[in-house]
C-alpha positions in Angstrom: -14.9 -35.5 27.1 -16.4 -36.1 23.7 -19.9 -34.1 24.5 -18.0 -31.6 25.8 -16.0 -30.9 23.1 -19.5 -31.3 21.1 -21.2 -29.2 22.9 -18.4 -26.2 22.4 -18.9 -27.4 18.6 -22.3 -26.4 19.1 -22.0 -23.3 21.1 -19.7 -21.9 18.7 -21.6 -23.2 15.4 -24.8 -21.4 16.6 -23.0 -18.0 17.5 -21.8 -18.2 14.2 -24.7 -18.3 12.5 -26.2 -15.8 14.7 -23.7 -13.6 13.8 -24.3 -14.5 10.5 -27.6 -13.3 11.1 -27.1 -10.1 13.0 -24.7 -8.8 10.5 -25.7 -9.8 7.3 -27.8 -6.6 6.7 -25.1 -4.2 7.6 -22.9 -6.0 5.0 -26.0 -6.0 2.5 -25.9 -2.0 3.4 -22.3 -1.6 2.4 -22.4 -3.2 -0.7 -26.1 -1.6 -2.1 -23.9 1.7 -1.7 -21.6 0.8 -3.4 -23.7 -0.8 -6.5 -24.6 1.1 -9.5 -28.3 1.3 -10.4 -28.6 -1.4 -12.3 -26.7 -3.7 -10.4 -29.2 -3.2 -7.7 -32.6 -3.8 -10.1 -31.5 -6.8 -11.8 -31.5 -9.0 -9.0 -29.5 -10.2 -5.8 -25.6 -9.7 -5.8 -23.0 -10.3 -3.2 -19.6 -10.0 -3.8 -17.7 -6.9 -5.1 -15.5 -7.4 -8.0 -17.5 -10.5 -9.0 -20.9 -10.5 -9.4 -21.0 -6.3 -9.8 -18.1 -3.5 -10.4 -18.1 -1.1 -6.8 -18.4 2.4 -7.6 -18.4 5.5 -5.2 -20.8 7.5 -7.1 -23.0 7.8 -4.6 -21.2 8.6 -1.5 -19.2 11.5 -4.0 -23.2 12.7 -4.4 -23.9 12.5 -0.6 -21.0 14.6 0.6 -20.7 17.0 -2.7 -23.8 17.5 -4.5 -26.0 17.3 -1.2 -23.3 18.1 1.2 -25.2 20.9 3.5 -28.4 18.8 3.3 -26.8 15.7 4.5 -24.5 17.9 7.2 -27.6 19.7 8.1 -29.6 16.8 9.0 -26.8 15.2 10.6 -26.0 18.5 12.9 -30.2 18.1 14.0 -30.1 14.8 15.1 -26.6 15.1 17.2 -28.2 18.4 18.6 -31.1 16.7 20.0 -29.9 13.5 20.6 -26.9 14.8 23.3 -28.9 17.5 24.4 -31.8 15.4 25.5 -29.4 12.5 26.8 -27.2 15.3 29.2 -30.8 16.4 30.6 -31.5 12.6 30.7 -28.7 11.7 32.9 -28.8 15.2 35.1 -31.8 14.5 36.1 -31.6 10.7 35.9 -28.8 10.8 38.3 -30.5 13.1 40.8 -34.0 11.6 41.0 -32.5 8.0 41.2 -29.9 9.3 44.2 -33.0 10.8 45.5 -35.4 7.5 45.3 -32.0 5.7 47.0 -31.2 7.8 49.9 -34.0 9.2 51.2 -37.5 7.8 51.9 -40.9 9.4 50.8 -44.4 8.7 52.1 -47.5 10.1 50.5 -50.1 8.9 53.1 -52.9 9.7 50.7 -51.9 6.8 48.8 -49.2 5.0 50.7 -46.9 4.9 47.8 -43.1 5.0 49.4 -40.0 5.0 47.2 -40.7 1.4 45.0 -43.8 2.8 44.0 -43.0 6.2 42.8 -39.9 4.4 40.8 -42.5 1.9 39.5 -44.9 4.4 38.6 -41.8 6.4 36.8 -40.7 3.6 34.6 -44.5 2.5 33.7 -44.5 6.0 31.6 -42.4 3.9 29.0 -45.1 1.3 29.3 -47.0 3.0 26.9 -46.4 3.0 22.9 -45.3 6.2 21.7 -48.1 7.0 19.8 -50.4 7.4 22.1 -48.8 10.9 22.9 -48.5 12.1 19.6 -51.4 14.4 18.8 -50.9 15.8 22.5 -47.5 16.9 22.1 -48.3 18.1 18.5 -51.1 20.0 20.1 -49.0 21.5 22.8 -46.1 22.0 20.7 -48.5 24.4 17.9 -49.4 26.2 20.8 -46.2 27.3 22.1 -44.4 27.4 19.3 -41.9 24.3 19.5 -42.5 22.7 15.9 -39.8 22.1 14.4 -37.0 23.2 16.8 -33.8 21.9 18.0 -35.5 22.2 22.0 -38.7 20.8 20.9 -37.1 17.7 19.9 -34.5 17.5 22.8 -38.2 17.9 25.3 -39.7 15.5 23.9 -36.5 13.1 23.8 -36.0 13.9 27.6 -39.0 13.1 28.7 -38.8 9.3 27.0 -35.1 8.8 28.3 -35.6 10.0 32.2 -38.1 6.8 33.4 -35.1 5.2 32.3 -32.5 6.9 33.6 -34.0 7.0 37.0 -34.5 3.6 37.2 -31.0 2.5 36.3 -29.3 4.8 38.1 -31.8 4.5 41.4 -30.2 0.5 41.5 -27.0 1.7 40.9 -27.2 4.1 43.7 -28.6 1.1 45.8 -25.8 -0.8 45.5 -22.7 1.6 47.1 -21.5 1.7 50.0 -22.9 4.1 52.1 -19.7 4.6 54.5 -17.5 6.8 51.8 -20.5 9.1 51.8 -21.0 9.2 55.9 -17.2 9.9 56.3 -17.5 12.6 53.5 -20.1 14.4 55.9 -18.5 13.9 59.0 -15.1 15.5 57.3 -17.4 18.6 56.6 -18.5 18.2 52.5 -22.5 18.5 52.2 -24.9 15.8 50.6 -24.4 17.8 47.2 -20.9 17.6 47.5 -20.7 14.3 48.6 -22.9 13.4 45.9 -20.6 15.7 43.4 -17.2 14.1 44.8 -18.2 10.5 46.2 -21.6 9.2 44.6 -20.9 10.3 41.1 -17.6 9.1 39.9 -18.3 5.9 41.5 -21.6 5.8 39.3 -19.3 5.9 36.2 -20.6 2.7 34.8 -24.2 3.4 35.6 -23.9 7.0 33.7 -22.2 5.9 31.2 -24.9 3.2 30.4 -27.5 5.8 31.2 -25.9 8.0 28.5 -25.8 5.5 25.8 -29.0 4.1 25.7 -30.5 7.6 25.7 -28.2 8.7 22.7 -29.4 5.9 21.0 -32.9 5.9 21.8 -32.8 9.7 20.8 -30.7 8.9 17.2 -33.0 6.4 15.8 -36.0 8.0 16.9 -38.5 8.7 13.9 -42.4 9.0 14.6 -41.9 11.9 16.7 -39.0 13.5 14.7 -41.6 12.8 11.6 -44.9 14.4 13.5 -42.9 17.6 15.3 -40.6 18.6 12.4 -41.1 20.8 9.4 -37.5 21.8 7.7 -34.9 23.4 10.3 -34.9 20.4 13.2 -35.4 17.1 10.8 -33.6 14.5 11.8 -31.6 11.7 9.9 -34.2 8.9 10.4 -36.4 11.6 9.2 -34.4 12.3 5.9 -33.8 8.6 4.8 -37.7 7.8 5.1 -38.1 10.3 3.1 -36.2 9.0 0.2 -38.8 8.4 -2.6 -38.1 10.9 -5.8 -40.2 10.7 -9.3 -38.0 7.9 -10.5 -38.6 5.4 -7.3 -36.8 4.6 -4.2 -33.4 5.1 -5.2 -31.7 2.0 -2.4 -28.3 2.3 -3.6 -28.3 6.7 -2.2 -30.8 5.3 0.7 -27.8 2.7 1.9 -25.3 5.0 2.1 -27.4 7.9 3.7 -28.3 4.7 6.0 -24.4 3.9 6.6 -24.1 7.8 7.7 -27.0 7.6 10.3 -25.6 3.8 12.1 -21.6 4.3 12.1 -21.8 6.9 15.1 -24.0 4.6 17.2 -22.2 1.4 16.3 -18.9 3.7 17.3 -20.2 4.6 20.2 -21.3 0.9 21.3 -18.4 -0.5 20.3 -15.9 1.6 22.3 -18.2 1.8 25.5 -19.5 -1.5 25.5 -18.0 -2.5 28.9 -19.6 0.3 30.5 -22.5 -0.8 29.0 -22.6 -4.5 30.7 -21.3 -3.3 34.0 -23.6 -0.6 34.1 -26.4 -2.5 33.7 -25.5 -5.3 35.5 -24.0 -3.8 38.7 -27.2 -2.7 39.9 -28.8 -6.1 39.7 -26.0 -7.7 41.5 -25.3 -5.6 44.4 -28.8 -4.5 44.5 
């Protein structure tokens, strides 16, 4: 009985300070925004209202003096981020039902349903950067710099592997009955997959959905290399924080705090779709 309740001691101690961990920087965030200049050059403070006076100045300056920049910005990277994450799971959805349901053999090679779905997730094996001067190349050349559907492209093509695979064990794992006595009371596959397959995939999409919305938020290198004025992007904008008197951290935390609230909404309030999504695959897979 005493290691067990040690062990709990233990469990719980460590979380903690994990927690600790995972959380201090958000909390660093918050107050640096709040901290005048030179509360933030003299050295490390913590606590509001005793080691430094909290003043608003900055966040009045972020949604008043640069109000249409800051809106601006923030419009780009919602456009491209749920753009690219609808085509994501569209597409996602179908290819993975696809890779589930029927079965494909290209004799040349003898590659069958595993192996396309393997050689769809290994385009994420690659970094990024590889693909940069490429895309740049092939973006000047049809004239996508520095638009909202460049960006949403580009996004897409980094969020489907993903989708595919996800939603490809997800598919693996329902029953295949509902969708038999669906045909035999007359609906087609498409319907069947409309009616039957898809809000039973719930979780699956749902998980699909985040991780490309997230993926596509944070994004910066390509956002950085494909981007000229109209179509930059938050992470974009923050980086890019670095006037004639210095990097000003106190206006770089709050513009920082703009670009993480949506996502850590969005996580927060879909987070069981997120585990079962993810998980149900694996298990009945």
């Amino acid at each position: 009985m005493r290691r067990s309740i040690w062990r709990t001691v233990a469990i719980y101690a460590f979380v903690a300070f994990w927690s600790f961990i995972v959380l201090f920087p958000f909390y660093w965030l918050i107050t640096t925004s709040f901290k005048l200049p030179l509360a933030v050059s003299r050295g490390p403070t913590y606590i509001p209202f005793v080691d430094f006076d909290p003043t608003t100045v900055h966040w009045e300056y972020l949604f008043t003096n640069q109000r249409n920049t800051t809106l601006r910005h923030f419009r780009n990277s919602l456009i491209a981020a749920s753009g690219s994450t609808l085509l994501a799971v569209v597409i996602g959805s179908m290819a993975g039902y696809g890779l589930s349901r029927f079965r494909y053999y290209w004799r040349a090679t003898r590659w069958r349903n595993d192996q396309i779905a393997f050689w769809i997730i290994s385009n994420r094996f690659l970094p990024p950067a590889v693909f940069v001067v490429p895309f740049l190349l092939l973006y000047t050349r049809f004239g996508l710099i520095d638009t909202h559907f460049g960006l949403i492209l580009i996004y897409t093509m980094f969020n489907v592997p993903f989708a595919v695979w996800i939603m490809r064990d997800f598919f693996n794992g329902l029953p295949l009955d509902l969708e038999e006595s669906a045909r035999v009371d007359g609906a087609s596959r498409f319907q069947a997959f409309l009616r039957i397959v898809l809000p039973l995939s719930t979780p699956g999409l749902v998980a699909v959905a985040i991780f490309s919305f997230i993926f596509s938020w944070n994004e910066f290198l390509y956002a950085l290399m494909l981007t000229n004025f109209d179509a930059i992007t938050l992470p974009v904008l923050i980086a890019g924080q670095n006037t004639n008197r210095g990097i000003e951290w106190w206006f770089i935390s709050a513009l920082t705090l703009v670009a993480v609230i949506p996502v850590v909404l969005i996580g927060l309030f879909l987070e069981r779709f997120i585990t079962s999504g993810l998980m149900a695959g694996a298990v009945k897979g």
